[in-house]
N, C-alpha and C positions, 0 to 999 in steps of 0.2 A: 388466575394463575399464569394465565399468556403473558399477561404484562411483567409478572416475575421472572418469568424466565428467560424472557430477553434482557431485562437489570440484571441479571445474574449474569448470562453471557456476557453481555459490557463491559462488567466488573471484572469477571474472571480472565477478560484480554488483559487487564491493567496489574495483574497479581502474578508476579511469577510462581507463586505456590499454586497457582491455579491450574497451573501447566503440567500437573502431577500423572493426567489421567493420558494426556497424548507423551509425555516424556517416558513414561514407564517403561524399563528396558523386556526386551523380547526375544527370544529363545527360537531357534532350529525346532527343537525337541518337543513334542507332546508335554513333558513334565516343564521344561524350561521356559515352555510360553505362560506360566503360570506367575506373576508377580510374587514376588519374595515377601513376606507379611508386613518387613519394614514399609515397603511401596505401598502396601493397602492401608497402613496406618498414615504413609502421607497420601495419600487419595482422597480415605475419609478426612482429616483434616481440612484438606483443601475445599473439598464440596460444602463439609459447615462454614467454612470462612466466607465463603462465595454467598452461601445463602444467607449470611447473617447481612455483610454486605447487600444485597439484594432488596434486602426488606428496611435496613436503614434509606436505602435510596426513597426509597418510594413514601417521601414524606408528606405532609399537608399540604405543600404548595402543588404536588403534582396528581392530585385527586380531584373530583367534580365538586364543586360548591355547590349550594344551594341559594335559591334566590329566595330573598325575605320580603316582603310587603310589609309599609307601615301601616297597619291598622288601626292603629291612634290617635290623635293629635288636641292636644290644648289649645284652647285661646288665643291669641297670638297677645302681646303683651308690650308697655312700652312705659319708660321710664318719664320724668317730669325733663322739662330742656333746664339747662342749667345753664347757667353762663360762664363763658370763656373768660375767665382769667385775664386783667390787663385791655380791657380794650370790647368792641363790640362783637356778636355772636352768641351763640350758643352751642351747648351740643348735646344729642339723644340717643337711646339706644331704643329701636324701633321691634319690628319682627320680632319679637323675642319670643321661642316656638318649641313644644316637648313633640315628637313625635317618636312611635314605639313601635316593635315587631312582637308577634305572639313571644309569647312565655313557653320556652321549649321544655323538656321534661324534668331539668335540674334545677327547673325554678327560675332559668333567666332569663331575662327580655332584654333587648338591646334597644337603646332611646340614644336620637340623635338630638340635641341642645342647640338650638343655634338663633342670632342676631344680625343687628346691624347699627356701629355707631355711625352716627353722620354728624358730622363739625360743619356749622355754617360758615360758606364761602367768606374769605377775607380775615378769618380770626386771626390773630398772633398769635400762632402754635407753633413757627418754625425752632428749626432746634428744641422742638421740646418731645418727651416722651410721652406714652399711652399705652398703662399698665391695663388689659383685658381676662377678664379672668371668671371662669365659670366652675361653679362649685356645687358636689352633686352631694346628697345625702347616704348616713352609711349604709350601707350592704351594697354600694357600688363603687366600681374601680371602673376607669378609663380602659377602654376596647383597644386591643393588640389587632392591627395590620396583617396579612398573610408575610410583611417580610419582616414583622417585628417592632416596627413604629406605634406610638402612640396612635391615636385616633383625635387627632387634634391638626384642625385645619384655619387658616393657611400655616405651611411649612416655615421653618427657621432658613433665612434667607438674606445673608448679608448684603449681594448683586439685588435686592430690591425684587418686592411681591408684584410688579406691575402686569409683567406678563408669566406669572404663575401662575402655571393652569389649575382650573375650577375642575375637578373632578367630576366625569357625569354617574359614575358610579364607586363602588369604593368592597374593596375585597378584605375582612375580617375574619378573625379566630374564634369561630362559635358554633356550636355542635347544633345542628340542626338536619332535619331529615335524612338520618345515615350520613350527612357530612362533616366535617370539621370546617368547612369556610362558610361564609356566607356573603352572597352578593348585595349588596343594598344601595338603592339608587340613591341620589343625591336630591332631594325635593326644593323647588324655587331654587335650583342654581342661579346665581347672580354670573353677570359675563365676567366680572374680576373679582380678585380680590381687594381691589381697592380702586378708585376712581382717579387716583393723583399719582403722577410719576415721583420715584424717589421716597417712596416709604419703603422701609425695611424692619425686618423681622429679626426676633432675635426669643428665644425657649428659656425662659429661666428656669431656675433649678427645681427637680420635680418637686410636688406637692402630693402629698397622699389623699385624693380625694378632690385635688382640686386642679383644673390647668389653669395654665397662666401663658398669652402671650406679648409681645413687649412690641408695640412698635415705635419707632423712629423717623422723626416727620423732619422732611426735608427743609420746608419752607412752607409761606403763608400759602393753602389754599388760593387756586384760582377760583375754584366752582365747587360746591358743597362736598366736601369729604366724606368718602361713603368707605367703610371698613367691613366688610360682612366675615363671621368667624363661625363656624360651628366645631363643637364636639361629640365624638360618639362613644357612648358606656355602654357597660353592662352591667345587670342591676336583679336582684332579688326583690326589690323595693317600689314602692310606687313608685317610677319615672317621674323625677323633677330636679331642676337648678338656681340656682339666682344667677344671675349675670351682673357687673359691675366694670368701669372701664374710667380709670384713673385718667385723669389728664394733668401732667407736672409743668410745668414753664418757669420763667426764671421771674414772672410774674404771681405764681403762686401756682394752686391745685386745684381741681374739681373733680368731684365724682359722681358717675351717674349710675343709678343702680334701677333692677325690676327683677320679675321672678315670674315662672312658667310652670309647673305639675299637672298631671293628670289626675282624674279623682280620684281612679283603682288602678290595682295591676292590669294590665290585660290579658288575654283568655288565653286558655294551650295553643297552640301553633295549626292552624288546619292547613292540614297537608294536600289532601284533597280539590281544595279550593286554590292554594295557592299553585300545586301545581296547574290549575284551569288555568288561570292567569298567568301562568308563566308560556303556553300553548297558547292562549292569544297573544301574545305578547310576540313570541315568535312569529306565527300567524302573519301579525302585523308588519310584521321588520320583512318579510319576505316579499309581504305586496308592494310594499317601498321600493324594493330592491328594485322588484319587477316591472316598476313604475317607473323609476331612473334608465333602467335597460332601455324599456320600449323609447 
C-alpha cells in the first residue's frame, strides 16, 4: 500500500482537482471552518480520481518478475546442407533446439525455439534474400515482451544486425509465481547475430502461428555465414516447431528445413526449487562482485 500512496501523491501533484483538499476555503468561525457539502463532493471526487490514477500507474512493467528456469530441452537438430543456387556452397540450419519453463497453473509453459543458418564461405548470395521462418503448433501464440514486442529475435533492423546486441536475458508477459513477468535467460547465447557486416533485417507481415524473418545479404560471404535466430512462445501444447530458411537469388531458390519437440508437456512450475536457484544464482553474482573488488 506504501507504494500506492506515493503513485497517488505523484499523480495527485499533476491533477488540479486534486488540489481540492488543500484549496478548500476556510472560515474565522467554528461553523464556517466546516466545508460547504459542494467542497466535500469535490474532495470526494478528487481522492477517487487520485486513487484510480494511482493504481493504473502501477502497471506490469513496474512489479517484481519472476525468474523461470528451462527445465527442458530436445535434441538439438539439423537440417540436410543443400546447395546454393548458381555456383559452389552450400547451406544448413544447425542447433535447432526446443527448450521449455514449467507449466504454470493456467496450463502454459513458455518454449524458446531457436537455430542457426550457416551459408558456406564464398556462395553467390549477394543481393539476394533469406526468408527464416519458425512455425509452432496450435494452442500456441508467439510470447509478448514486458514493453509489448513480439518475442522474436534478432529485431527488424534496416542500419544492419551486425552489432545488434544478443540479449543475455529477456523480460516477458507471463503469470508466474505471483507475478505477471518473467525473466528467462538466453541459453548458448551466440556473440552476434550474424557473423558478416551488412546483413539487415526486415519483420514481414504477422503470421498467426508462425514468425518470419527476412534477411538481406549484402554481398558474397567472406568466411561462413552464420545467422543464429530464436523465438519465444507460449503454449498449452507439447512445446515444438519446424524451422525453415528460404534462400532466393537471381540464380534461383533453396530451402532448408528440420524440426525440434519435446515428447510431453512439462510438469507444474516448482516454486520452491526455483526459487533455490534463483538464491544461488544471486549467491554467485555476489562472490563475482566481490572478486572484481578485491
Amino acid at each position: 500500500m506504501a507504494g500506492r500512496g506515493i503513485a497517488a501523491a505523484r499523480i495527485c501533484d499533476e491533477f488540479q482537482y486534486c488540489r481540492a483538499v488543500n484549496d478548500a476555503p476556510r472560515g474565522t468561525a467554528p461553523q464556517a471552518s466546516r466545508p460547504p457539502r459542494g467542497a466535500l463532493i469535490v474532495i470526494a471526487v478528487g481522492l477517487v480520481a487520485c486513487l484510480v490514477a494511482a493504481l493504473a500507474s502501477t502497471g506490469k512493467g513496474e512489479g517484481e518478475a519472476a525468474n523461470l528456469e528451462w527445465v527442458q530441452a530436445s535434441p538439438t537438430a539439423e537440417s540436410q546442407p543443400v546447395p546454393v543456387p548458381g555456383g559452389k556452397g552450400d547451406m544448413q540450419l544447425t542447433d535447432a533446439r526446443i527448450r521449455a519453463t514449467g507449466t504454470n497453473v493456467s496450463g502454459y509453459s513458455m518454449f524458446i525455439a531457436s537455430s542457426k543458418l550457416t551459408v558456406s564461405a564464398g556462395s553467390p548470395i549477394g543481393g539476394g534474400l533469406i526468408l527464416c521462418a519458425v512455425k509452432a503448433p496450435r494452442g500456441t501464440e508467439v510470447a509478448q515482451s514486458s514493453g509489448g514486442l513480439r518475442g522474436t529475435y534478432p529485431r527488424s533492423s534496416t542500419a544492419g544486425i551486425y552489432n545488434q546486441e544478443v540479449p543475455e536475458t529477456v523480460l516477458m508477459d507471463f503469470s508466474s509465481k505471483s507475478s505477471e513477468l518473467a525473466v528467462l535467460e538466453f541459453p548458448d547465447r551466440p556473440p552476434r547475430f550474424t557473423s558478416e557486416r551488412g546483413v539487415k533485417v526486415q519483420w514481414p507481415t504477422y503470421k498467426v502461428g508462425e514468425e518470419r524473418i527476412k534477411y538481406v545479404i549484402a554481398g558474397k560471404p567472406k568466411q561462413d555465414l552464420e545467422l543464429p535466430f530464436f523465438t519465444i512462445w507460449r503454449s498449452t501444447d507439447v512445446p515444438a516447431a519446424t524451422f525453415s530458411c528460404k534462400l532466393e537469388t537471381s540464380a534461383g531458390t533453396a530451402t532448408a528445413r528440420t524440426e525440434a519437440a519435446l515428447s510431453e508437456r512439462t510438469p507444474p512450475i516448482d516454486e520452491e526449487a526455483e526459487e533455490l536457484k534463483e538464491e544461488e544464482r544471486e549467491e554467485a553474482e555476489e562472490e563475482a562482485e566481490e572478486g572484481d573488488e578485491g
